[in-house]
C-alpha positions as CSV (number, residue, x, y, z in Angstrom):
1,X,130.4,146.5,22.4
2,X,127.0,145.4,21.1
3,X,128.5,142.4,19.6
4,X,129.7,141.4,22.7
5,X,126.6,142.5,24.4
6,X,124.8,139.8,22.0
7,X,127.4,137.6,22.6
8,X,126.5,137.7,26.5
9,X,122.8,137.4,25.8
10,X,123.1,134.4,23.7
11,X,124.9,132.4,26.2
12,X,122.4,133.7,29.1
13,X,119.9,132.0,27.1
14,X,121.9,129.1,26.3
15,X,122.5,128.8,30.5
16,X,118.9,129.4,31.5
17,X,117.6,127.0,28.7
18,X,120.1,124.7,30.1
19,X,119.2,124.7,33.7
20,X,115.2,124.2,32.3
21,X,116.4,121.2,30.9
22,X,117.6,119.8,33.9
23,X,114.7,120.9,36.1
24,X,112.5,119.9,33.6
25,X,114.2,116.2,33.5
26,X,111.9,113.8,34.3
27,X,112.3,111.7,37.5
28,X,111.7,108.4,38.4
29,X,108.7,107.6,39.4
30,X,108.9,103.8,39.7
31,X,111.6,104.8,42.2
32,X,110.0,107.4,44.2
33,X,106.1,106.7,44.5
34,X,104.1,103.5,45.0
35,X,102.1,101.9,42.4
36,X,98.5,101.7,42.8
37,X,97.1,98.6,43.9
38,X,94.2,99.1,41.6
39,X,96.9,98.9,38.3
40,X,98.5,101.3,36.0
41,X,95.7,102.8,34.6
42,X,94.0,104.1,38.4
43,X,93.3,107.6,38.3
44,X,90.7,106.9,41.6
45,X,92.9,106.3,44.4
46,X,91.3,104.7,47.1
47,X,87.7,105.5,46.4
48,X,87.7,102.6,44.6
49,X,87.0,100.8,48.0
50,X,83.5,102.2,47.8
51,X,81.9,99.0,46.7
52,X,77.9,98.5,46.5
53,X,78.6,96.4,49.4
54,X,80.5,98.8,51.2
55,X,77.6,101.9,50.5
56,X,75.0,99.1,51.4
57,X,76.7,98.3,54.6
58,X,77.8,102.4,55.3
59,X,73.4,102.5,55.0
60,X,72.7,101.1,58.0
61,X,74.2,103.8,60.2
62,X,71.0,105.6,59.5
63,X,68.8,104.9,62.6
64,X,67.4,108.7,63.5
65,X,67.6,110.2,60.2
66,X,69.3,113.6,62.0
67,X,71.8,115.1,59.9
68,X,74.7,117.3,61.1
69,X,76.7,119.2,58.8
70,X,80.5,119.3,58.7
71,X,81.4,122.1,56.8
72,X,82.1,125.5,57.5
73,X,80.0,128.1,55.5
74,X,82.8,129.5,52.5
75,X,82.7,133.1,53.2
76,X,85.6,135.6,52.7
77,X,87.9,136.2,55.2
78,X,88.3,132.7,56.5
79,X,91.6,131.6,57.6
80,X,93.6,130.8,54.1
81,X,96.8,128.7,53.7
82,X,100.0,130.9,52.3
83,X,98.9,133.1,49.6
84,X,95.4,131.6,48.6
85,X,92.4,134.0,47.8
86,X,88.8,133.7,47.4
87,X,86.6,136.6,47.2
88,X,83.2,136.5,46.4
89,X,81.0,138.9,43.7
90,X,77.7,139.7,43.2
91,X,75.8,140.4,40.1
92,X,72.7,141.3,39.8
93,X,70.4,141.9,36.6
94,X,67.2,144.2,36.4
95,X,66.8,145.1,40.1
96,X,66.2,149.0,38.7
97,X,62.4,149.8,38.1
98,X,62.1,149.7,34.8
99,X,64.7,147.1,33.6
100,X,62.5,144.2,34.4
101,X,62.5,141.3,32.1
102,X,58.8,140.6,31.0
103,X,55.3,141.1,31.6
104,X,55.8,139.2,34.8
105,X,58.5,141.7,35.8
106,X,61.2,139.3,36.5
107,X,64.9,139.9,37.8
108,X,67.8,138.0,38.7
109,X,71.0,137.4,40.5
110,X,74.2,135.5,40.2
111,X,77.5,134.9,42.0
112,X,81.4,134.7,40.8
113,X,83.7,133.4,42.8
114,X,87.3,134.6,42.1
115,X,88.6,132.0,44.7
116,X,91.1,129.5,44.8
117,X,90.3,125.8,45.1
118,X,92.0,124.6,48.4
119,X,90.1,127.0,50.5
120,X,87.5,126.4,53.3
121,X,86.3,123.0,53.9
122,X,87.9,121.2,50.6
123,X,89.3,118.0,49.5
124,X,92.7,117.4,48.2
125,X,92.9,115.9,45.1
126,X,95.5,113.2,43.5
127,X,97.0,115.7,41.3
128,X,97.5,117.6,44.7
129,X,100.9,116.5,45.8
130,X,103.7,114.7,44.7
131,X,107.1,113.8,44.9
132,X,109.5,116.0,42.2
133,X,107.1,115.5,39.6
134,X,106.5,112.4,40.7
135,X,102.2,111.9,41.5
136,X,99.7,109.3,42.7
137,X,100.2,105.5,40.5
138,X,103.4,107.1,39.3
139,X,102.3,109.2,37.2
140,X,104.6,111.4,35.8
141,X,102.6,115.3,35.9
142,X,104.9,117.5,34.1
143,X,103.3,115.5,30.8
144,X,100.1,116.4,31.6
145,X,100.0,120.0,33.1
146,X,98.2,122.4,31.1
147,X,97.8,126.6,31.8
148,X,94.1,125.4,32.6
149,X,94.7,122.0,34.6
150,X,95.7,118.8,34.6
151,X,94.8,115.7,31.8
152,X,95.9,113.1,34.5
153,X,94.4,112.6,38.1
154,X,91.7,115.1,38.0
155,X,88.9,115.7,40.3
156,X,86.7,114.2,37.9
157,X,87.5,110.3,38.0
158,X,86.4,110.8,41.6
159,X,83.9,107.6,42.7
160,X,81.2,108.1,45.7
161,X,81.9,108.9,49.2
162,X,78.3,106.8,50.0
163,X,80.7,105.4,52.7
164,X,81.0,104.8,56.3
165,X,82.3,107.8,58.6
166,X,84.4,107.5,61.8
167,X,84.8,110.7,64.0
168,X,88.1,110.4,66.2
169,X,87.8,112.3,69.1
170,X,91.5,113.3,70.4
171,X,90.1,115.8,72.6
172,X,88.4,113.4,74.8
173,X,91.5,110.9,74.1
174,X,94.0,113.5,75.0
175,X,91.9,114.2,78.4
176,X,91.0,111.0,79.5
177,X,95.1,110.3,79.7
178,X,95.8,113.2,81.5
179,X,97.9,114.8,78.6
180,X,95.8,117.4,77.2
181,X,98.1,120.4,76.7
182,X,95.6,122.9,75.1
183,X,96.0,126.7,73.2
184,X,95.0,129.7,75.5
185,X,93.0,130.9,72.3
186,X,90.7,128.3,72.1
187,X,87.5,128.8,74.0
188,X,86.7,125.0,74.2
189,X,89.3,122.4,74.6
190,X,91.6,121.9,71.8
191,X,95.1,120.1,71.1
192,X,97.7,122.3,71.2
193,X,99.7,123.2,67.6
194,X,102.6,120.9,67.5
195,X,100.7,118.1,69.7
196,X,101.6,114.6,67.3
197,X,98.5,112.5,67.6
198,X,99.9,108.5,67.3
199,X,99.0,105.2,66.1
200,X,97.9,105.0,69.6
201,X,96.0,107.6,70.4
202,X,93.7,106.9,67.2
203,X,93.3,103.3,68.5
204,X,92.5,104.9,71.8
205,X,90.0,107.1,70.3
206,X,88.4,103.9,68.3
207,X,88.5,102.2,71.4
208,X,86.3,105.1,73.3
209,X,83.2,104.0,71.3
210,X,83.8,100.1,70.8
211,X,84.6,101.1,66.2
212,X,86.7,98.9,64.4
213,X,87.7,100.4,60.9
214,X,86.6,98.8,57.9
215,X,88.1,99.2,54.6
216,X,86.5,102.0,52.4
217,X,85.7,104.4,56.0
218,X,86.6,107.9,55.9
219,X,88.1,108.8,59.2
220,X,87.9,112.3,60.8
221,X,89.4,113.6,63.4
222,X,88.6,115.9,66.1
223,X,91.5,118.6,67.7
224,X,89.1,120.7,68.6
225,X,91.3,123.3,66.5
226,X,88.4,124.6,64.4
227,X,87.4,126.7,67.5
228,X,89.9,129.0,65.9
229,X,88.4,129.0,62.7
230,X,85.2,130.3,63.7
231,X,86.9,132.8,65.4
232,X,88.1,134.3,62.0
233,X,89.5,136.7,61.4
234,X,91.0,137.2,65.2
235,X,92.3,134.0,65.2
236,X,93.4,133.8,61.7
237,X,97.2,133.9,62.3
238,X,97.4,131.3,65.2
239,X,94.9,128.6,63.6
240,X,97.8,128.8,59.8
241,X,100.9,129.5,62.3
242,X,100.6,125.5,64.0
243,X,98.5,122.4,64.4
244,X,97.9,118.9,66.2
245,X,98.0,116.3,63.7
246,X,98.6,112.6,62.7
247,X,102.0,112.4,62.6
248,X,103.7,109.8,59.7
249,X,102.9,106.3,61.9
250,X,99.6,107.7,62.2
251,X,99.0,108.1,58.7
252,X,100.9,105.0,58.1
253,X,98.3,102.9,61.0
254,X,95.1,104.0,58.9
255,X,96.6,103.6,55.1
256,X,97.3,100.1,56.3
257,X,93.3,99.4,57.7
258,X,92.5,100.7,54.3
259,X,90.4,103.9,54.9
260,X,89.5,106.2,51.8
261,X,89.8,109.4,53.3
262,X,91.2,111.4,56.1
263,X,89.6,115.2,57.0
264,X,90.3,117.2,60.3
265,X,89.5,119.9,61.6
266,X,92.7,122.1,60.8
267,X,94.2,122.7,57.8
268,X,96.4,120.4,57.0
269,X,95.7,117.2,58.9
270,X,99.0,116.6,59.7
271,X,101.0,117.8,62.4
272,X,102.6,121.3,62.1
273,X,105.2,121.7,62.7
274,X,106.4,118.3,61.3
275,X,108.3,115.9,63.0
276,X,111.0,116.3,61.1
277,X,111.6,120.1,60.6
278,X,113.2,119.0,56.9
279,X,110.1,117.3,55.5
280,X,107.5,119.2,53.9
281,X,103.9,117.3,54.6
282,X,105.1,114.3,54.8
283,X,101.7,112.8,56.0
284,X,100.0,114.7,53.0
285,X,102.7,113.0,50.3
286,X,102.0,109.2,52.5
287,X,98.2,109.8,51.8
288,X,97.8,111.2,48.7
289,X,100.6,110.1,46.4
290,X,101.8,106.8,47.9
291,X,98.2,105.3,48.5
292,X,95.6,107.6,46.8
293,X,93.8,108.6,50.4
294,X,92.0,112.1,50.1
295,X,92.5,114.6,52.5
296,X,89.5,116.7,53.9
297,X,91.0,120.0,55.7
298,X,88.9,123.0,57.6
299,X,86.3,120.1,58.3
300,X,83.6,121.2,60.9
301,X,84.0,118.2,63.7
302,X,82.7,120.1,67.1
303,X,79.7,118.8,66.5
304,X,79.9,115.5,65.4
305,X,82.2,114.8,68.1
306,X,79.7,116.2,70.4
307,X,77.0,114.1,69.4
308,X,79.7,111.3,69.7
309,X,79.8,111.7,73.2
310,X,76.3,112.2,73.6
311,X,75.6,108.6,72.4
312,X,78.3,106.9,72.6
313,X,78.9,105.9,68.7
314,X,81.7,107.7,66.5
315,X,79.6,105.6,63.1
316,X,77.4,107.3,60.7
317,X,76.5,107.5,57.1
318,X,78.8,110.1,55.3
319,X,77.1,112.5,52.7
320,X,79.3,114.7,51.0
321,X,79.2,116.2,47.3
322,X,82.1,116.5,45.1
323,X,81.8,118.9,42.0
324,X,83.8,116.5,39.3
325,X,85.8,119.6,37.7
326,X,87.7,118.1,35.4
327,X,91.0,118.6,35.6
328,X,91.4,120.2,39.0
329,X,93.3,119.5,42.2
330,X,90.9,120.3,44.5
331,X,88.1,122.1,45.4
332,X,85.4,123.0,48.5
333,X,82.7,119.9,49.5
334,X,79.7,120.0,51.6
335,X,79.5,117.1,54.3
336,X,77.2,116.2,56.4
337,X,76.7,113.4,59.0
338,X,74.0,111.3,58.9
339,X,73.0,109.0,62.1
């Protein structure tokens, strides 16, 4: 019996070992994925758009000098994708009397996050999504995935953002046409989740203000869905549970004018649920590993879009700061608007 106990083992292994071999089968990634126009070496994606000319141009959107941030504070209990965590810890040093450091009495304090990257207002990275294994310029990941991150596509061969930025008002878009269809848990107009925003509806929205998009913008766009962010945690489960989004034409339209990024103010940009109820973030997979366009999700847009209105321009000079940790997929940004 324990020979034949061994016997069954052996062959266990043999099957599982077997089946990793065939999951672990690299796939074709001329076949599935788009090359880079940029060439085989591109680990940048489209921020290599971001020209002098392009930052120098992007500059003269500053007329006021007033700056409005577009990022929510990262504090715990925020609405959170699936199982993602982040919870913040505080340390602090020689606060007793009699601990002091020095003459001069000195203390201190410092912060851990144990937190995962794709949480609160955050950028997805190229090694974010792919296609089997399959990423952005073809690159083939399962060669270059490590226990402690990726040697290919990291956050860290990020160029600037010193770019233009175009807010996209849909609420206004969607109410102007008399087809607003809005979520009873919103306390300011919104999109309703499932509502596919289209190639036209963005050109509507472009239209609104008199914009034309440039290659090397960063595009955001306004559902007015973040008013059930701030509402956290209350509203945690209906802000993860749907969406308005760009559908796949609409992220199509603006990968063809050339933009650099795409944020909104949900948390996944695209359209949830998607189009077709058998494709996983389609729109997410069109940006990021067919054309190297970064996604900005849980993007603070109210108001922006407000002072949109207000004026009458959608332009202004984006400012937002990416830590380059190397070898990561993601991680949370600052932005602010600058007009």
């Amino acid at each position: 019996m324990k020979h034949e106990a061994v016997i069954g083992i052996a062959l266990s292994a043999l099957a599982l070992f077997g089946n990793l071999s065939i999951a672990n089968a690299q796939a074709d990634c001329k076949t599935l994925v788009k090359p880079s126009p940029f060439g085989p070496d591109d680990q940048i994606g489209a921020t290599n758009r971001i020209t002098p000319a392009v930052t120098k141009a992007a500059a003269a959107e500053i007329q006021t000098g007033a700056v409005f941030p577009m990022a929510y504070d990262l504090v715990d209990g925020v609405p959170l994708f699936g199982t993602r965590f982040t919870k913040t810890m505080l340390t602090t040093f020689a606060l007793v009397p009699g601990a002091e450091y020095g003459k001069n009495k000195l203390s201190y304090m410092e912060d851990t996050y144990l937190s995962q990257s794709h949480v609160g207002t955050h950028i997805d990275g190229m090694g974010h999504i792919g296609i089997q294994d399959c990423y952005y310029n073809q690159t083939p990941m399962g060669k270059f995935v490590t226990q402690n991150g990726i040697k290919k596509l990291g956050l860290e061969h990020l160029k600037t953002f010193a770019t233009r930025g175009v807010v996209l008002d849909m609420v206004k878009v969607f109410q102007e046409a008399n087809k607003l269809k809005t979520n009873a848990a919103c306390r300011t107009p919104c999109l309703d989740g499932g509502t596919v925003i289209t190639p036209a509806d963005i050109q509507a929205a472009l239209k609104m203000y008199d914009v034309t998009l440039r290659e090397g913008d960063a595009v955001f766009i306004h559902t007015g869905w973040g008013d059930l962010f701030k509402q956290f945690p209350a509203q945690n489960a209906n802000y993860n549970k749907s969406e308005a989004g760009i559908g796949k034409a609409a992220a199509q339209w603006l990968a063809d004018q050339k933009v650099v990024l795409v944020g909104a103010d949900n948390w996944a940009v695209e359209v949830i649920p998607s189009e077709d109820a058998q494709e996983a973030f389609p729109v997410h997979a069109l940006l990021l590993t067919d054309n190297g366009i970064h996604i900005i999700e849980n993007v603070r847009t109210d108001l922006i879009a407000a002072e949109a209105a207000s004026s009458k321009r959608a332009t202004f000079f984006l400012s937002m700061t990416v830590p380059k940790a190397a070898g990561t997929t993601g991680t949370f940004v600052n932005i602010e608007a600058i007009r």
